[in-house]
N, C-alpha and C positions, 0 to 999 in steps of 0.2 A: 324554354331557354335553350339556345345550339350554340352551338362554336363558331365563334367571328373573330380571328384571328387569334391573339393573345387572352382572348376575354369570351363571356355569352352573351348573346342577346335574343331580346324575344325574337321570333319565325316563326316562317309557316311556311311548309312543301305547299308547294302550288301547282306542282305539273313534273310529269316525269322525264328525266333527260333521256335524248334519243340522240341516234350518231347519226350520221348524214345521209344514211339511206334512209332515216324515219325508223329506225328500227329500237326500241326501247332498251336500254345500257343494265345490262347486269341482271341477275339471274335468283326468284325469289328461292326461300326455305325458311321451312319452322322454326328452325334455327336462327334470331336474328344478329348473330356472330357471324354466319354462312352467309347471309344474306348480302347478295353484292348490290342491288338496285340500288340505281342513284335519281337523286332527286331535286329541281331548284327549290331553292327555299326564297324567299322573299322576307325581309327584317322590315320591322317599323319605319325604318328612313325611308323606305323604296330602292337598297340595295339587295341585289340578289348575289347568291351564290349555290355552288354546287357541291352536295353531299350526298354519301354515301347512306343507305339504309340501315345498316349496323352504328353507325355514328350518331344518327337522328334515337334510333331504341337504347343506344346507351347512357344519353344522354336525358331519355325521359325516366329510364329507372335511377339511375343516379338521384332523380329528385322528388323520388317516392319514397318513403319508410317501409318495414318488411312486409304493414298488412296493405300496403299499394295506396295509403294517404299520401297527398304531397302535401310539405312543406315550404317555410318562407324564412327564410333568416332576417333578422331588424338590423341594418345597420346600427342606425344612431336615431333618437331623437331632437329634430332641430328646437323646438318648442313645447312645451306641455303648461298646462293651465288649470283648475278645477273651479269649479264654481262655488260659489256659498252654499248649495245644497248640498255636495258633497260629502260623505262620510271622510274624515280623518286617520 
């Protein structure tokens, strides 16, 4: 999940931005704070956009817990059912 305007959606980096000589934008470090590379992301729809590498890492710990599990929050459930075999 990245940043798509007001809101997230699922992406994916797909290719490094370069500036017009071909030359690759922004400068790696262990540090993903430091880290300036940037990068198109491609969303679900087939919109792309462009982000930075400190944005893409903070945005994937953001949605890890401390031992590096991710989670999912539940909205809502539209429907639920059980069956006759079902415990009570």
């Amino acid at each position: 999940m990245l940043p798509r305007g007001d809101s997230v959606a699922q992406g994916r980096a797909t290719k490094r931005l370069r500036d017009n000589d071909g030359n690759p934008v922004g400068r790696a470090n262990a540090n993903p704070i430091l880290d300036t590379r940037a990068y198109v992301v491609t969303f679900d729809d087939g919109m792309e956009a462009e982000l930075v590498a400190n944005a893409i890492a903070q945005n994937m710990y953001v949605q890890c817990d401390p031992d590096g599990n991710k989670y999912v929050l539940l909205d809502s459930l539209i429907h639920s059912c059980r069956s006759a075999t079902a415990l009570t």
